[in-house]
C-alpha positions in Angstrom: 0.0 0.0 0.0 1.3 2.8 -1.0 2.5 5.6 2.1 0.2 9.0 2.0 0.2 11.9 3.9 -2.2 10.9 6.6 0.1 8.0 7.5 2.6 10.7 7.8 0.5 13.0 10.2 -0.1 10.0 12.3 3.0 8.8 12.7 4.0 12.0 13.5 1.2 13.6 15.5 0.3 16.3 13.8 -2.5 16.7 11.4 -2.3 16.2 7.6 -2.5 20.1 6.9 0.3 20.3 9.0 2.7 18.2 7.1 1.4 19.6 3.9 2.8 23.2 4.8 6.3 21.2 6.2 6.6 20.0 2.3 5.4 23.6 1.4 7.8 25.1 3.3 5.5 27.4 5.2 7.2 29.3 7.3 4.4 29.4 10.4 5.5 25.8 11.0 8.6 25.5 13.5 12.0 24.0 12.7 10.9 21.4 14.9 8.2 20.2 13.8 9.7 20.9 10.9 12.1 18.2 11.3 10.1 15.6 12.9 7.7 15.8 10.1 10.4 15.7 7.7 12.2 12.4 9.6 9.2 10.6 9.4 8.2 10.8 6.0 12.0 9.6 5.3 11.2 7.0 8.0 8.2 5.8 5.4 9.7 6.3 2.5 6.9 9.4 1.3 7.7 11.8 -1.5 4.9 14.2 -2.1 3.4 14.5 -5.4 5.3 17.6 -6.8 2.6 17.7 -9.7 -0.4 17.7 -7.3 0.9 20.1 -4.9 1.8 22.4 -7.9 -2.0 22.5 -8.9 -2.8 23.4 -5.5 -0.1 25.8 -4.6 0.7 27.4 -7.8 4.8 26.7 -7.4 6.8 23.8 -8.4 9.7 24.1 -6.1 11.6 24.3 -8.9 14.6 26.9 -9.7 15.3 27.3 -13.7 19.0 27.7 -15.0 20.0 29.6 -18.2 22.9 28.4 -19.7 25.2 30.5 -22.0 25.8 29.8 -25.4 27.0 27.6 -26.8 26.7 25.0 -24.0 29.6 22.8 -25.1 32.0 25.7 -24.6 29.9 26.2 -20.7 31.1 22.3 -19.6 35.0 23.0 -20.2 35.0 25.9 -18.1 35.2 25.5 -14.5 33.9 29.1 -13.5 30.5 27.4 -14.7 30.6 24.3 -12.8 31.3 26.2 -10.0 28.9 28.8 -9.7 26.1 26.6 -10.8 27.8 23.9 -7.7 26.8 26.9 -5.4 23.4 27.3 -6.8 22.3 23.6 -6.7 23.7 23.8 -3.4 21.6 26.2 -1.7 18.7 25.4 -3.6 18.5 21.9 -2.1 19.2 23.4 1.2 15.9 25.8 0.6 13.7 23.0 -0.7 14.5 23.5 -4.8 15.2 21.1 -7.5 17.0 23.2 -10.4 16.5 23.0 -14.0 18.7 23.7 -16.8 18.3 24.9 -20.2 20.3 26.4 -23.1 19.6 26.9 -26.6 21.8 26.3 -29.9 21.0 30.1 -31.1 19.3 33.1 -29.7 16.1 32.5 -30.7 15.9 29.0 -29.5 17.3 30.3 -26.0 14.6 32.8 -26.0 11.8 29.8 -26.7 13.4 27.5 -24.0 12.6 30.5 -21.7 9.5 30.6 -22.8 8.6 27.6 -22.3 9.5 27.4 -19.2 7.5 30.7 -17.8 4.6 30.2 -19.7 4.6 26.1 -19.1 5.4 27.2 -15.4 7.9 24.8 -14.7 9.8 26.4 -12.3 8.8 29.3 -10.2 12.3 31.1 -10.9 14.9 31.5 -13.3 18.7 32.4 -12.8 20.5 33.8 -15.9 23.7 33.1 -16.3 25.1 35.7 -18.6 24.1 38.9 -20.1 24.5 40.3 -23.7 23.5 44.1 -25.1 19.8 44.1 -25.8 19.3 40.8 -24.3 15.7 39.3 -24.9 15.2 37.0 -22.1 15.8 40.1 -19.8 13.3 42.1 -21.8 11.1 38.7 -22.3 10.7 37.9 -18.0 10.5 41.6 -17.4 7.6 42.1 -19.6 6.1 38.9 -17.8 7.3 40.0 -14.3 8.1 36.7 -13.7 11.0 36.3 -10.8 14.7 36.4 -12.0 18.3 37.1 -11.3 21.2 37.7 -13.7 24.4 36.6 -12.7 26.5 39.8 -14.2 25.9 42.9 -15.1 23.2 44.8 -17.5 24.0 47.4 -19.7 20.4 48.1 -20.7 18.7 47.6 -17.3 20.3 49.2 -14.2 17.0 48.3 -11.8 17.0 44.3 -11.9 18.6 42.4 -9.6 21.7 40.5 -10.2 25.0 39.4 -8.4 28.0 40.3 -9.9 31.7 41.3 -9.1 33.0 44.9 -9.4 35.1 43.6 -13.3 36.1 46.9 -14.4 37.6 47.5 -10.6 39.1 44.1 -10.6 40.8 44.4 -14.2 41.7 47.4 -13.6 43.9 46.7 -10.6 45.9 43.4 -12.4 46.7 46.0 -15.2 47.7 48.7 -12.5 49.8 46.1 -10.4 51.7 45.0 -14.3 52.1 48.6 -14.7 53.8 48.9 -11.0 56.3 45.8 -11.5 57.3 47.5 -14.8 55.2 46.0 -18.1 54.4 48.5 -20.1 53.8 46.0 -23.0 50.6 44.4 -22.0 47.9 42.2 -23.9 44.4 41.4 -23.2 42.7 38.5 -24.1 38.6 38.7 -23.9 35.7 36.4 -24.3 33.0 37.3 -26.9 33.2 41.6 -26.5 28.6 41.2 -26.8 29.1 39.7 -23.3 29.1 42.8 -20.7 31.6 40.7 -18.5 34.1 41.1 -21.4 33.4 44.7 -22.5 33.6 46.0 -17.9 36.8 43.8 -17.9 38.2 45.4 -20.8 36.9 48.5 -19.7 39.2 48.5 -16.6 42.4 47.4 -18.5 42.1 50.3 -20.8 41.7 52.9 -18.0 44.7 51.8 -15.7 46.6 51.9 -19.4 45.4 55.3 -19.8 45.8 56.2 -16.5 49.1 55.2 -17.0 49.8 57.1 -19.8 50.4 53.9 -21.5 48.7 54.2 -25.4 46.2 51.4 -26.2 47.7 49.0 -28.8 45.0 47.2 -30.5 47.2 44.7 -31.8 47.8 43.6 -28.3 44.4 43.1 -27.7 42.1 39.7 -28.7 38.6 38.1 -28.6 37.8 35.0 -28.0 36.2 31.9 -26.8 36.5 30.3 -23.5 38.6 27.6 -24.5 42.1 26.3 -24.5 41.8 25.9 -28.4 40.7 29.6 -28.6 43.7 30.6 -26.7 46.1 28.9 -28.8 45.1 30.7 -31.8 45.3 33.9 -30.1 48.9 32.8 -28.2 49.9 31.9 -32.0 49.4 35.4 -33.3 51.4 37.1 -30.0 54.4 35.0 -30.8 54.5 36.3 -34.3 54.4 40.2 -33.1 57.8 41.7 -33.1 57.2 44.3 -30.0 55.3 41.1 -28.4 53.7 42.0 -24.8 55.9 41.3 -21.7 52.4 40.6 -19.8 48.6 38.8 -20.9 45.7 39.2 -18.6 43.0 37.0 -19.4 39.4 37.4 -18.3 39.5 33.0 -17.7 41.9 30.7 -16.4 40.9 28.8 -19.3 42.3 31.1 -21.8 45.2 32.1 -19.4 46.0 28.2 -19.2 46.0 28.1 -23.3 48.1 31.1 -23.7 50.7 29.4 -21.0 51.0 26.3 -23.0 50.9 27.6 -26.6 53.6 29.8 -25.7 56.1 27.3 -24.0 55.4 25.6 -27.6 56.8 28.3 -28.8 59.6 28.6 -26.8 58.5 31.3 -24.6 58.8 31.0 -20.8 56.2 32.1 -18.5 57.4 34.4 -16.3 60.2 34.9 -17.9 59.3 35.9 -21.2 56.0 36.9 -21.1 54.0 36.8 -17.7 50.1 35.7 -17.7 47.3 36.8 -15.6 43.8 34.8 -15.8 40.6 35.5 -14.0 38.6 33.0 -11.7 40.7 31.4 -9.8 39.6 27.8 -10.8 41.4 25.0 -9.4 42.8 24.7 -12.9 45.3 28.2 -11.9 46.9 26.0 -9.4 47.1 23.1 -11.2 48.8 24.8 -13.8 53.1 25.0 -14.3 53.6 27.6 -13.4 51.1 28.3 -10.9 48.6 31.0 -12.5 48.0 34.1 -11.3 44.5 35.0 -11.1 41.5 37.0 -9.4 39.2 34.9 -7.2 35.6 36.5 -7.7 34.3 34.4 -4.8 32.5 32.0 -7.9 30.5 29.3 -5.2 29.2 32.4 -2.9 27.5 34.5 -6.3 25.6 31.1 -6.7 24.4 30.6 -3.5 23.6 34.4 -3.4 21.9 34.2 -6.8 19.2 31.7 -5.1 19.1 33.3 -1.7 18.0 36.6 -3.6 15.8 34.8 -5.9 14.0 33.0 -3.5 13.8 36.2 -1.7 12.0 37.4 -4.9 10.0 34.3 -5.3 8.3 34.5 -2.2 8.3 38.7 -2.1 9.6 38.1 1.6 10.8 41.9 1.9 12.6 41.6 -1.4 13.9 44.6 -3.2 16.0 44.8 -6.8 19.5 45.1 -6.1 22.7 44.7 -7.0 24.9 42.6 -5.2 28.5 42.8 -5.8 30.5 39.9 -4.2 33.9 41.2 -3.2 37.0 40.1 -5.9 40.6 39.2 -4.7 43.9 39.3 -6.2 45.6 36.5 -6.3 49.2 36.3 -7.3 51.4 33.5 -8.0 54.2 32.1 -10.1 53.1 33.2 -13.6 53.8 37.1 -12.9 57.7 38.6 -12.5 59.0 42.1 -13.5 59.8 42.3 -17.2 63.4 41.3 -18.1 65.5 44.2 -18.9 66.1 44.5 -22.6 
């Protein structure tokens, strides 16, 4: 015979509405009953019917994930396992199953989000990226369905999102190059439609100019976030003849791809050329040398992310923000002063 929820409540003492508002997650019940309810349907092996209680409550419990494009790219790079490691994290804690989607263009992103707002599948969605004129933004606005970016918006200032301060954080690699004595230095970007890219680049450009270091655009390259991406690029630097003495990266990925492809080339890193990534991924330790990085706190903007969207979700005092999660510097062995020349 299958368990229900009044052999729950009686096993537990309390009465079946009771132990539907534990599943619910009400917050008038206690923590401890709370718990007890919650031991004893694990005791009886109960699962609520998600679907039935959806009909009744009008949630699903369910916390939707946009992925970037393209989603192959997403799985190489651990900034992306990690961040959505912190969201499926503190979602369980909070009561969520998470659900992820992606699509192969923009306009097949744009449907997937559709589909799952207007199918109501989850009662949430996180989005993992941002691009100028982005229509999912415009698209759960318009619905004023609950959602938080992960990044910045260049088109809309009042929705919430979590984010770093990039053009602070680039800008203070490029200042402390400058300080050890590059004035030779490269940048290497993701796609410059991602507003990550374009605040990262932003902040490189203003401690050059601060500086008084001219911007070379031959120094400067756009990419993808892969190690194949970053060979191509670390192909071209060798060939320069005034080649940078430093490379920030806005990934370890890349900053990993540029490290290799240039000891194929007979460079050394420091030596020759030093290489700043962004992330700090375990990958920048892993790495010989040891990469030098910025750790933009990737596991805590996750669980944020949920925290404030659940906040938003359940309109318990929520407000739009932006919260900026504090970066820092990390340096290691793939930085040194420029060799005199």
């Amino acid at each position: 015979m299958a368990v229900t929820i009044v052999h729950v409540a009686a096993k537990a003492g309390v009465s079946p509405s009771t132990v539907s508002r534990v599943i619910s997650n009400d917050s008038r019940i206690s923590q401890k009953t709370s718990r007890k309810v919650r031991k004893v349907m694990e005791e009886l092996g109960y699962h609520p019917n998600t679907l039935a209680k959806s009909l009744v409550t009008k949630t699903t419990n369910n916390i939707g994930i946009v992925l970037p494009r393209p989603a192959d790219e997403l799985f190489q790079n651990q900034f992306f396992s990690e961040i959505i490691r912190g969201i499926v994290t503190k979602a369980a804690s909070c009561g969520y199953d998470v659900l992820m989607t992606t699509g192969a263009s923009p306009m097949e992103e744009v449907k997937a989000v559709e589909r799952l707002v207007q199918g109501r599948n989850v009662d949430g969605i996180v989005l993992l990226s941002s691009h100028k004129d982005d229509t999912n933004i415009s698209f759960l606005r318009e619905k004023k369905f609950p959602f938080v970016l992960v990044g910045r918006s260049e088109d809309y200032s009042d929705i919430t999102s979590v984010d770093n301060d990039n053009i602070a954080a680039a800008y203070s690699i490029t200042r402390h190059l400058i300080q050890l004595g590059h004035r030779r230095i490269g940048f290497v970007s993701g796609p410059m439609e991602l507003t990550v890219s374009k605040d990262r680049f932003d902040g490189y450009t203003k401690a050059l100019l601060e500086a008084g270091i001219a911007i070379q655009d031959h120094y400067v390259f756009e990419g993808t976030f892969t190690p194949e991406s970053a060979a191509h690029i670390a192909d071209q630097l060798v060939k320069l003849e005034d080649r940078p003495t430093a490379v920030i990266t806005i990934d370890d990925v890349l900053a990993f791809g540029i490290i290799r492809s240039l000891w194929n080339n007979g460079l050394r890193v420091p030596e020759d050329c030093s290489v700043v990534g962004f992330n700090n991924t375990s990958l920048a330790e892993m790495c010989l040398p040891q990469i030098s990085t910025v750790d933009i706190g990737t596991y805590q903007m996750g669980q944020s992310t949920v925290q404030a969207l659940i906040q938003h979700i359940k309109g318990d005092g929520f407000e739009q923000a932006r919260i900026i999660i504090a970066h820092q510097l990390i340096w290691r062995d793939s930085v040194r002063p420029p060799e005199q020349s």
